[in-house]
C-alpha positions in Angstrom: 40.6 53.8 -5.7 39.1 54.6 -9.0 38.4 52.3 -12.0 38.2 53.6 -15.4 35.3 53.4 -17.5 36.6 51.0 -20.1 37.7 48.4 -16.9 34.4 48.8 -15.7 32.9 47.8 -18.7 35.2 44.2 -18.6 33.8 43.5 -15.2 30.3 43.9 -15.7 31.1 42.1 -19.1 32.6 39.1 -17.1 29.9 38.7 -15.0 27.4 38.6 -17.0 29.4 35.7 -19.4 30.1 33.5 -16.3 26.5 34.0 -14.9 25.0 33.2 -18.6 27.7 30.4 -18.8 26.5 28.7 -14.8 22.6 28.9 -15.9 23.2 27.3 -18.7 24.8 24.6 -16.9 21.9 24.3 -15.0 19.1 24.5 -16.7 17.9 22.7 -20.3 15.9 24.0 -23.2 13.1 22.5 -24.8 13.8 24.0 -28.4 17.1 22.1 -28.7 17.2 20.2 -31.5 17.4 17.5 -32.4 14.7 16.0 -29.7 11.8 13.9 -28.6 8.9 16.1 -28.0 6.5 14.4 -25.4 3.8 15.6 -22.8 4.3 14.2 -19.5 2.9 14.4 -15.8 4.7 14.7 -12.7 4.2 11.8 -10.3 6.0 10.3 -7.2 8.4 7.2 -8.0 6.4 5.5 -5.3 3.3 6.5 -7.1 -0.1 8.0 -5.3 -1.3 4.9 -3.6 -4.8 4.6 -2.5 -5.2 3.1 1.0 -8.8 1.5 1.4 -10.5 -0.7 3.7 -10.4 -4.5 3.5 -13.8 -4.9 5.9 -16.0 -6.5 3.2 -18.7 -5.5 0.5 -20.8 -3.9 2.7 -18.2 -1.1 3.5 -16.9 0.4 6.5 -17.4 3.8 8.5 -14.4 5.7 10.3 -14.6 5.9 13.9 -11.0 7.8 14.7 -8.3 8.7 12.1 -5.1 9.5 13.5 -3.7 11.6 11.2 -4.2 14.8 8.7 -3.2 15.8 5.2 0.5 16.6 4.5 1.2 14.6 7.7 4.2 12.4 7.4 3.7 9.0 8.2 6.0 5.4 8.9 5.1 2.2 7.1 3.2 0.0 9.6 1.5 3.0 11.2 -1.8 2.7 12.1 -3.4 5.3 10.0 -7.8 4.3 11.4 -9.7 2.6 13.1 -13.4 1.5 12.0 -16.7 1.8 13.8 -16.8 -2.1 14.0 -13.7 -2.5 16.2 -14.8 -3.1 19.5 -17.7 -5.6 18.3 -15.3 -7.7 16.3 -12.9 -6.9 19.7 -15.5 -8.3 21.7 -15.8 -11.5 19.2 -12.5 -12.6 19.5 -12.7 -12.2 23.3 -15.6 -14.3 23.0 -14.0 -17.2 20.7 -10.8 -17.5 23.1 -13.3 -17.8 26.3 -15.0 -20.5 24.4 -11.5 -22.2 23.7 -11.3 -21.8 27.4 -14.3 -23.9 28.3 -13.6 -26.6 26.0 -10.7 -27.2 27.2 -11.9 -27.3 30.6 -14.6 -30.2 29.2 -11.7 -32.1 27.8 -9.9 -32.1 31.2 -12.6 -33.0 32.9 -13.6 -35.7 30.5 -10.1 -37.2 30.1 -10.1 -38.2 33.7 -13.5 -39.5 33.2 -12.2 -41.4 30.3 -8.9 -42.8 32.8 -11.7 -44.3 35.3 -13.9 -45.9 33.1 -10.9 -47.3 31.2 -9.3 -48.9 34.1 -13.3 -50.2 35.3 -13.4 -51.3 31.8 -10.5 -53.5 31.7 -11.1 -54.8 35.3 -14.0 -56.0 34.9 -13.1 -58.2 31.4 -10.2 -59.4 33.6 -12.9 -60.4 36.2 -13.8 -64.8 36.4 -17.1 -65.6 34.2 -19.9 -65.3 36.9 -18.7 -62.9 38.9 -20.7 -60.1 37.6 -23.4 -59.9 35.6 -22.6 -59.5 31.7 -25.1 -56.5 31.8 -22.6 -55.0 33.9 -18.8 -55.9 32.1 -21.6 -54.6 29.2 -22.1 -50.9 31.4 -18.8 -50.5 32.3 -17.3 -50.7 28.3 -20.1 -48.7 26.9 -19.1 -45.8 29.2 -15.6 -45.9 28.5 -16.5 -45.8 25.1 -18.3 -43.0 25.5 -15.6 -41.3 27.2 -13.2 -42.3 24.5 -15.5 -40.6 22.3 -16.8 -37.6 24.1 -13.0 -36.7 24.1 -13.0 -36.8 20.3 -15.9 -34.5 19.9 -14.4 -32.0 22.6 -11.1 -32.1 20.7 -12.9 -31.8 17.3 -15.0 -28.5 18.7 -11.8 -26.9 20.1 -10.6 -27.5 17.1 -13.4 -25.5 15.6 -13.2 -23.2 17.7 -9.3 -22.3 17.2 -10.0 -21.8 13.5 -13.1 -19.2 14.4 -10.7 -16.8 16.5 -8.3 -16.9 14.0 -11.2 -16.1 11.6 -12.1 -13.3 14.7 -9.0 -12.1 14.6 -8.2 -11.7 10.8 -11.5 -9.5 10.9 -10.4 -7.4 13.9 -6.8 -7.1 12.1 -9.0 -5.6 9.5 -10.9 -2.9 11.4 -7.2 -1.0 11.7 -5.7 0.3 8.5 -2.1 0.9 8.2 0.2 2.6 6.3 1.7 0.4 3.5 4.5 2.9 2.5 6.8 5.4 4.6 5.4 8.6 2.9 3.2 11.9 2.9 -0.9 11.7 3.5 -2.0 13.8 0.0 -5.2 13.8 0.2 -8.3 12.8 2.7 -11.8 11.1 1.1 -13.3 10.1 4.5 -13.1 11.5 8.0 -14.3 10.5 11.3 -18.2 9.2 11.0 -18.1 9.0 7.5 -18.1 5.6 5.1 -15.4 5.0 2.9 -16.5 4.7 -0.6 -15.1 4.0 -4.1 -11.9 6.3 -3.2 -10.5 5.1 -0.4 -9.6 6.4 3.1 -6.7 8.0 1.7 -3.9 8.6 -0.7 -0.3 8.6 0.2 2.6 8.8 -1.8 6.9 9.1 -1.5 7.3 12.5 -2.4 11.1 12.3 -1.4 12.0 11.2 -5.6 9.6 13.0 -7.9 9.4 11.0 -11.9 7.7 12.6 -14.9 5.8 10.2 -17.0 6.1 11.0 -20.3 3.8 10.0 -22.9 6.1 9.1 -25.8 4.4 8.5 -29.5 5.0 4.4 -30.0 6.6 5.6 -33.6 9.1 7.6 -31.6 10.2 5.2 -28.9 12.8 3.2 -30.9 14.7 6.6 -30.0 14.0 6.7 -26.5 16.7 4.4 -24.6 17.3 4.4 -20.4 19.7 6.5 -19.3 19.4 9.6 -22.0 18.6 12.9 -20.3 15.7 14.8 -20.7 14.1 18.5 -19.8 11.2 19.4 -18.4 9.3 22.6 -18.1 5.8 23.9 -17.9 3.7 27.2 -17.5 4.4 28.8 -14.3 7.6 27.4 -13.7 10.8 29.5 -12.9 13.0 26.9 -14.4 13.6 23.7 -16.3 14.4 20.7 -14.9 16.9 17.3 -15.8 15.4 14.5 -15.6 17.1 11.2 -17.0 15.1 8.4 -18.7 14.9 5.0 -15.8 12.2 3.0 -17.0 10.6 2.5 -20.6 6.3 1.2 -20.6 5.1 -1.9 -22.5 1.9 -0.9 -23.0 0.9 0.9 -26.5 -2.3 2.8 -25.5 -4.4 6.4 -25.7 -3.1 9.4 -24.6 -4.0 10.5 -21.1 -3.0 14.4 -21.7 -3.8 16.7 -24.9 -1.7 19.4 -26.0 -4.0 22.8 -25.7 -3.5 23.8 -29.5 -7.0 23.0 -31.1 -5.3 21.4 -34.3 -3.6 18.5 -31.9 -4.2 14.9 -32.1 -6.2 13.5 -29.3 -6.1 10.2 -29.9 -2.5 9.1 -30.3 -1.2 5.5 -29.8 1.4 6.3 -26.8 4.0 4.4 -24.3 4.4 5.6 -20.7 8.4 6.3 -20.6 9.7 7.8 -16.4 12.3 9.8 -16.3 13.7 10.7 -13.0 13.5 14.2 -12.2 16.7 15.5 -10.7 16.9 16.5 -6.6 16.6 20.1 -6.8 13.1 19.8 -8.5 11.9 18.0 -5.2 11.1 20.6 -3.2 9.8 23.4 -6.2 7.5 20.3 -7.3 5.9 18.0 -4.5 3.3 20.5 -4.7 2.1 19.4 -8.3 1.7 16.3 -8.3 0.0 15.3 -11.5 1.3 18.8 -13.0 1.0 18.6 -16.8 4.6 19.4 -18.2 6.3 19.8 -21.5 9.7 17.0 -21.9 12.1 16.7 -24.3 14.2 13.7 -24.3 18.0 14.4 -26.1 19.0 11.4 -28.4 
């Protein structure tokens, strides 16, 4: 079957229009006008969280670490464990055997205290004369101490109750868990090493990706949640929606600066997120903290 050349042209035509007309569905443009102009940087909607120690001032040292970067965790998971585990292990062991022994003491001492009770009160009940006042004298001072042995026992256990909880807050603190179901992005200290000023770790959602956009404060009146915006930068094969969620309150300094020399570099700004749409997910998780150009429609 053969076409002639005039149909063929219509076809190719056609295709080209309805393939023009679908990417232009799809993608947005950042010289549509009118617009709010705005550098922004791609971040996770759970943000990059950094997952320290809680072991004190004087720091802590990684004995195991149970996972690796762009490992996916659970929240809850144990994530390390610190050198001073087993001592502080061995120190709640320690408190609960105590426990153990006092409690012993007070048994022991509570039947003491039953005897010397019921001597006690059978020799007051005793005729004058019968004994010796020295010894009705005896037999209530060592009830009394019985009576109060058994406080001081009671007090210590006491003590000594509050001391493994104490033990065991500080072994609770030797692991570090997860505080978020998400993706390990980055590793500051491994195995033998002391965590310092960074953290252990940073983990972050990247299942919803945002863009921050740093909006100029005189331009935010025109920014309202819900308006769509478009996002794009160097390198990419695509723009991106993204749809305005949540608007700052702070007015501070710009974090990014545009690359032309002539630029202002010390703008008054308001962080304004726009969620970025699901398709950018997976071209993106990769850049977290990506400088990109947005433009918000009115």
């Amino acid at each position: 079957m053969r076409f002639s050349k005039k149909y063929l042209f219509y076809l190719i035509a056609s295709c080209v229009f309805t393939c023009s007309s679908v990417l232009a569905e799809t993608q947005c443009r950042l010289d549509a006008k009118p617009g709010i102009g705005a550098l922004g940087r791609i971040e996770p909607r759970s943000r990059v969280i950094k997952v320290s120690h809680n072991a004190g001032p004087e720091g802590a040292r990684v004995a195991q670490l149970f996972f690796q970067e762009a490992d996916s965790v659970q929240s809850g998971a144990k994530l390390a464990v610190l050198s001073d585990h087993v001592k502080r292990k061995t120190e709640v062991q320690a408190a609960g055997t105590r426990i153990k022994v006092l409690e012993a003491q007070r048994a022991v001492e509570q039947i003491a205290l039953t005897f010397n009770q019921k001597e006690h009160l059978r020799h007051q009940s005793l005729e004058p004369g019968a004994v010796s006042i020295s010894l009705i004298d005896a037999k209530r001072l060592a009830y009394e101490q019985s009576l109060a042995n058994l406080k001081r026992l009671s007090a210590e256990i006491a003590r000594a109750q509050a001391e493994l909880k104490i033990a065991e807050a500080e072994l609770d603190n030797m692991l570090i868990t997860a505080p978020i179901t998400g993706t390990v992005v980055k590793i500051f200290a491994r195995p033998g090493e002391r965590i310092g000023d960074n953290g252990l770790l940073q983990i972050a959602d990247l299942s919803q990706l945002d863009v921050v956009a740093e909006v100029y404060e005189s331009e935010l009146p025109q920014v309202k949640i819900g308006q769509t915006g478009c996002i794009t930068a160097s390198g990419f094969k695509r723009s991106y929606r993204a749809q305005v969620r949540e608007l700052g309150f702070l007015v501070r300094k710009n974090d990014l600066n545009d690359t032309d020399p002539l630029a202002d570099r010390d703008n008054r700004i308001i962080e304004v997120r726009l969620t970025l749409e699901p398709e950018a997910v997976a071209d993106l998780q990769h850049q977290i903290f990506r400088q990109v150009k947005v433009r918000i429609s009115p």
